[in-house]
N, C-alpha and C positions, 0 to 999 in steps of 0.2 A: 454372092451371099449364099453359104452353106447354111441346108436345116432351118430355114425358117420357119416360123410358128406359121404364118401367113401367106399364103402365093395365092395371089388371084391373075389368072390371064385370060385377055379378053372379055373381061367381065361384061353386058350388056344389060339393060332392063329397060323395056317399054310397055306403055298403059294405053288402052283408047278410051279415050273421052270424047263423045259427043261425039261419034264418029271421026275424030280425028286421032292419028299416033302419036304419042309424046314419047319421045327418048329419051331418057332420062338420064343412062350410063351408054356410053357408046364404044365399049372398050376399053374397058379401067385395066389396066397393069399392076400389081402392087408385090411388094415381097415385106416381111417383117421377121426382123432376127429377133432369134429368144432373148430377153430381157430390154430391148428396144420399146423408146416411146416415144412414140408419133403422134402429131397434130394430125387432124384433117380441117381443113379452112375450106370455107365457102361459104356464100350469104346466104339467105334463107332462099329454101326453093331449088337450092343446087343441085341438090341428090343425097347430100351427108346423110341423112338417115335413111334411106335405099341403101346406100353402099353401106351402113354398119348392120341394116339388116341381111342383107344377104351373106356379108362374115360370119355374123350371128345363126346364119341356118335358120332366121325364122321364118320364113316363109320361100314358095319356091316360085317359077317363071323367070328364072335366069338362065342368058345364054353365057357361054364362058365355062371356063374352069375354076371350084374353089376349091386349095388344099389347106387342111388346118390339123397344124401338130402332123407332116408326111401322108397324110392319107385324103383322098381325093373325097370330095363329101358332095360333088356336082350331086353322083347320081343314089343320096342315098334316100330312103321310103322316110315314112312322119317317126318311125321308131328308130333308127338307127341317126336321123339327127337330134333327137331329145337327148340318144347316150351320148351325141359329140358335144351339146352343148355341156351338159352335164357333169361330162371329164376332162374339160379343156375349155371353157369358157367360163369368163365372169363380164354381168352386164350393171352399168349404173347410167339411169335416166336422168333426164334434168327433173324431173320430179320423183320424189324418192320409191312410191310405191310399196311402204312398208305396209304390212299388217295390223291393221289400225286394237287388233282384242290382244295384240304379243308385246313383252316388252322386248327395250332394245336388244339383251342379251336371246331373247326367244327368236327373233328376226332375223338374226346372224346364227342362229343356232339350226335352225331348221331346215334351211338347205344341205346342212354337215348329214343330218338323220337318213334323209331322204336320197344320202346318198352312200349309206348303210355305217355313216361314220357313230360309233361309241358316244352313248350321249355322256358320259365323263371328259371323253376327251373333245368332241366336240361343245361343250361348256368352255372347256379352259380355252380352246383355239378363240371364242370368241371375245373370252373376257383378255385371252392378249389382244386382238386387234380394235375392240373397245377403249382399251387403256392407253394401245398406242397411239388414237384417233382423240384421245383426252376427254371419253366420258367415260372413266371407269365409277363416278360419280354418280352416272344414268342407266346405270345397267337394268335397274329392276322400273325406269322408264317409259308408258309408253310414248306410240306417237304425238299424240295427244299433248303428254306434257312436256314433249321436247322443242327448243326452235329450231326456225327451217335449218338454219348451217348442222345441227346435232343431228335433223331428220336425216342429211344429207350425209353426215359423216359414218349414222349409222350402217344407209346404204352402202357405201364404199366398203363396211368393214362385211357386210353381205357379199358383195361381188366378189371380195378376196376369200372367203370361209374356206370352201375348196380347194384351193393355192392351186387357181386357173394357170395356164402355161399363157391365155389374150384375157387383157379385160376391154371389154368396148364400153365407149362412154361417150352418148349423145349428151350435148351441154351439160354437163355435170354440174355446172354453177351457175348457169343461164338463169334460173328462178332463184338468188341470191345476189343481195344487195354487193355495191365492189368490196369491198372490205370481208366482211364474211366469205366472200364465192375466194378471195387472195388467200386467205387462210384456211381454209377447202381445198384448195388447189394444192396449196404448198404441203399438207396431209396427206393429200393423194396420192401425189407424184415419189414422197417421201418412203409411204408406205408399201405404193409400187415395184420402187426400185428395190427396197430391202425384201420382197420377196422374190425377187428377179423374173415376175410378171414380164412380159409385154403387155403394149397396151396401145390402142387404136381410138385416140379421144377427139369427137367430133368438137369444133366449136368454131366461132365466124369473131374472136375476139384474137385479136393480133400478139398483143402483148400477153396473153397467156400461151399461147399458140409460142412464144419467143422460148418459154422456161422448158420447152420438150427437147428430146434427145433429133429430132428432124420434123421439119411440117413440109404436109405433100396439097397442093390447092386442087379443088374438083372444080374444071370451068367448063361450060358444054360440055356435058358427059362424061369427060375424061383428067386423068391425073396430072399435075403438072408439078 
């Protein structure tokens, strides 16, 4: 695989608790090509969200190598991974995390600012990916008055504002009923691909895990 978005080698992470080590990654392997989308399967407890934060850059105590977007981000200080996040990541939780005083259009808007983008054109950026996610309806919205599947669609259209090169997504649908999290999903993946995202989406449900471009399982520490 040429130029992946993604190259982790030898990924590691452990914690002591109670005087004891837990290892939690023991060597992950991973590559992701630009516009590739990947499951990550594992049941709870596995590491899935360890291994998506460590792609994430949010936190440090990893041994291993991570490159994202060609450039090596092992060794970078707290300011040079906010810029990697910043230009080359989008993230959506299983819980939406919106800004409960902004509406939907403000929440997707606001990342574009803070990332010196025009707020004219960042407006329009969010009211296309609003319209494509089917609240152009909800725009002036907030959290408040929207339900969870619209909280959730809203976040999605946040992670993409940017036009991340990775979007990582811890259970994106885990906190929605099957039906609502189906048609979340099928938006997502949709919306993904037409911006030729990659994207690293954690989740322990098989049959979603099925609709991606590859799924890689975490068992004991490592990738399979």
């Amino acid at each position: 695989m040429s130029n992946p978005v993604v190259l982790l080698e030898n990924l590691a992470r452990s914690f002591e608790q109670g005087g004891v080590r837990i290892d939690v990654l023991k060597g992950v392997n991973l590559q992701i090509a630009p516009g590739e989308i990947v499951a990550l399967l594992g049941p709870s407890g596995s590491g899935k969200s360890t291994l998506l934060q460590a792609v994430g850059l949010l936190e440090g105590g990893f041994g291993g190598r991570i490159a994202i977007a060609g450039t090596d981000a092992s060794g970078l200080d707290a300011a040079g991974r906010t810029t990697m996040r910043r230009n080359h990541l989008g993230f959506v939780y299983q819980f939406h995390h919106l800004l409960p005083d902004f509406t939907a259009l403000e929440n997707v808007l606001l990342p574009q600012l803070v990332s010196g983008i025009a707020r004219p054109v960042g407006e329009e950026r969010a009211r296309e990916l609003l319209t494509a996610l089917g609240l152009e309806h909800r725009l002036d919205h907030r959290p408040s008055q929207l339900s969870g599947g619209e909280q959730q669609r809203v976040a999605v259209a946040r992670a993409l504002a940017n036009r991340p090169q990775l979007v990582l997504a811890d259970e994106p649908t885990g906190n929605l009923d099957e039906h609502t999290a189906d048609r979340v999903l099928a938006q997502f993946l949709e919306l993904v691909r037409g911006t030729g995202s990659a994207a690293l989406i954690a989740t322990h449900n098989e049959r979603l895990a099925a609709r991606m471009d590859r799924v890689v399982r975490l068992h004991d520490g490592v990738l399979t």
